[in-house]
N, C-alpha and C positions, 0 to 999 in steps of 0.2 A: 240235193240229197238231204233226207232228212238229218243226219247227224253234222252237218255242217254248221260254223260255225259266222257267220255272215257279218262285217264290217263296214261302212263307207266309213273312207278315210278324207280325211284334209290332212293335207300335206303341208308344212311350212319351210321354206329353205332359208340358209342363210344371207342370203337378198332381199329376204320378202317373198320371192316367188310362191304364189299358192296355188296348190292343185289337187285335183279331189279324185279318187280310186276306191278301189273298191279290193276287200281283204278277204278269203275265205277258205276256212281252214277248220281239219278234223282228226282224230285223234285213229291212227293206223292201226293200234294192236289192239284186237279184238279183247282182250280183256282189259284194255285201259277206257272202255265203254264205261260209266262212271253210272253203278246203281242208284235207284230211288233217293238214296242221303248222298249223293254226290263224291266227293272228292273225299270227305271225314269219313263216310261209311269205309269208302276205299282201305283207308291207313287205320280205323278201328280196334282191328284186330290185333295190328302191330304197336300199339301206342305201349310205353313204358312212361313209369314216372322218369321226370327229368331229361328224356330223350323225344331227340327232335325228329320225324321220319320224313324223308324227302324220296318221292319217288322222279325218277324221270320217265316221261309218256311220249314214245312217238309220235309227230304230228307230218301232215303233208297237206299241201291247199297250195295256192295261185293269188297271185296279185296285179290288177289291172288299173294302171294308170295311163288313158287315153292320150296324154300329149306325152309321154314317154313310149308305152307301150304299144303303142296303135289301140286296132281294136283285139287285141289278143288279151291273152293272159300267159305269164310269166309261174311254172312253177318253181315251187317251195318244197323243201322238206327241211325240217329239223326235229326240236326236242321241246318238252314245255316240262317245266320244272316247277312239282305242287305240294304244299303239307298237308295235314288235314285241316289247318287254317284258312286253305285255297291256295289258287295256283300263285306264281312267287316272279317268274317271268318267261316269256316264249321267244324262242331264237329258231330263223327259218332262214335259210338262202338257197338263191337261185339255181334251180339246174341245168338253165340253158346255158351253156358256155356264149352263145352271143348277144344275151341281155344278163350280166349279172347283177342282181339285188340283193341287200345283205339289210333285213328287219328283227327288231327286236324289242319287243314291247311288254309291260306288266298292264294284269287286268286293275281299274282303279276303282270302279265300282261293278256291277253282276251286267253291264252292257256297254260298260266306255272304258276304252282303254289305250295309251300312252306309251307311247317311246320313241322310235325313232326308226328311220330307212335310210340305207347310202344304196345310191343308183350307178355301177358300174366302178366299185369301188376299185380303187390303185391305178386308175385309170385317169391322162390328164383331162377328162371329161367329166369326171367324178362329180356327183350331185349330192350335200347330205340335208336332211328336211328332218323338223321333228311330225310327229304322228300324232293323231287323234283321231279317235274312232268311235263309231255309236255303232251300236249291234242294230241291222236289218232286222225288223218285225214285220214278219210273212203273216198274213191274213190264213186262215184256215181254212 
């Protein structure tokens, strides 16, 4: 879809285990569609001296990590939290009740971004990795 927002991940756990996935994810409420000036045009309007504006934006997307997940994809929904500075950090968990995943990552530059995933969290199987991500660039 075109408003998606498309990640390969590398996965790092704490063993070392590395594993590569793939992240992708889009912003639900039709007015959280982000015009021409992006995120600043957004909050523009609302800016005051002194005052900080944070909106929260729906987000929903899937995350596919082949030696975890099969070949599926695991959906997400959460929230992504932005000023007019940009967005500040994005938090999504699982909706399947039989794979849960619990992600949560800040963007670091306009196509790489950071955080972290727990795979089956409270669970004595529990997996946690940190994240790193480059944005998919689709050809046209």
């Amino acid at each position: 879809m075109m408003n998606d927002f498309i990640y390969n991940l590398i996965l790092t756990g704490e063993q070392g285990l590395t594993l590569f996935g793939t992240l992708r994810y889009r912003f639900t409420d039709p007015l959280a569609t982000a015009p021409d000036g992006g995120v600043p045009a957004l909050l523009a309007e609302n800016q005051q001296l002194g005052v900080i504006t944070a909106v929260v934006l729906p987000v929903e997307g899937s995350v596919s990590i082949p030696l975890l997940t099969g070949f599926g994809r695991v959906p997400l929904q959460g929230v992504a939290l932005a000023t007019a500075a940009g967005p500040i950090t994005t938090v999504l968990g699982g909706t399947d009740p039989a794979r849960q995943v619990f992600v949560q990552f800040n963007q670091i530059t306009g196509n790489q971004i950071a955080g972290g995933l727990v795979w089956r969290p409270g669970e004595p199987a529990e997996l946690v990795f940190s994240l790193l991500g480059f944005q998919l660039q689709l050809p046209f």
